[in-house]
C-alpha positions, 0 to 999 in steps of 0.5 A, a space after each residue: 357933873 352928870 355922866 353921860 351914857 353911850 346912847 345919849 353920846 352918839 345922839 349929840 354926835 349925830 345931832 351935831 353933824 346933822 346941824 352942821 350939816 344943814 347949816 353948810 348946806 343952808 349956806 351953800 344955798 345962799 351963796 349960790 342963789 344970793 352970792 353971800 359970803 361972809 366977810 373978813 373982819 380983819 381984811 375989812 379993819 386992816 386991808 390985810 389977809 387972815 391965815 382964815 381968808 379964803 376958808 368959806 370959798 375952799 369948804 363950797 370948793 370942797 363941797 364941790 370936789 373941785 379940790 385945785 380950786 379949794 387949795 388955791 383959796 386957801 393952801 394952808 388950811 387945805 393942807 391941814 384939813 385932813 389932819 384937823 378931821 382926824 383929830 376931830 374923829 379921834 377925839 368923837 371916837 374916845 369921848 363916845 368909848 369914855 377914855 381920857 387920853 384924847 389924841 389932842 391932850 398927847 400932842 406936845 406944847 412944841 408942836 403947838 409952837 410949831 404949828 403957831 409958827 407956821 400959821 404966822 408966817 404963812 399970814 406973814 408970806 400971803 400978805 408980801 407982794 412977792 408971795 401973792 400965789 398965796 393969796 385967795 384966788 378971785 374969780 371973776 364972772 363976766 356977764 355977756 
């Protein structure tokens, strides 16, 4: 497999924040013109929430710095955004300098387990009664 240089590195970089940019603002377009959200697969098979459920409506939150309205869609992701954001800079920023020893290869198989854990019981948790404060929050509009 072909090498490649700096410049054609940060033209990918650029060339995919540029896409995933358009593709975010497209988006956000047709949610806020046509109200399209993208459903659940899983809520709509099996009537449960997803540890994903609530991603799309925290990102448009976001978009909007209405940061206690993106942690109510979604506290868990919420939570870990920033620090998947760090390892995606980390990992961009060694790839362009060609190191091999990407932040993401260092972190250790327990924390993986630990982070798999997390995410399992927190789908676990949104999903009993008891633990509805974690449960997207629905807004509802009303016409007058």
């Amino acid at each position: 497999m072909k090498k490649l240089n700096k410049k054609t590195k940060l033209i990918i970089i650029i060339l995919s924040i540029v896409i995933v940019l358009f593709i975010a603002y497209f988006y956000y377009y047709l949610n806020k013109t046509y109200n399209f959200i993208i459903p659940c697969i899983i809520k709509k098979i099996t009537g449960l929430y997803c540890p994903g459920c609530g991603i799309t409506r925290m990102i448009f939150s976001l978009m909007k710095l209405d940061f206690y309205q993106a942690f109510r869609y979604n506290p868990l992701l919420f939570l870990l955004f920033p620090i998947m954001l760090i390892f995606l800079i980390d990992f961009l920023i060694k790839w362009y300098k060609n190191k091999q020893n990407y932040l993401i290869n260092k972190i250790s198989k327990y924390n993986w387990i630990t982070l798999l854990i997390i995410v399992l019981v927190y789908t676990i948790l949104r999903n009993i009664p008891l633990f509805s404060f974690l449960l997207p929050t629905v807004l509802l509009l009303y016409i007058i």
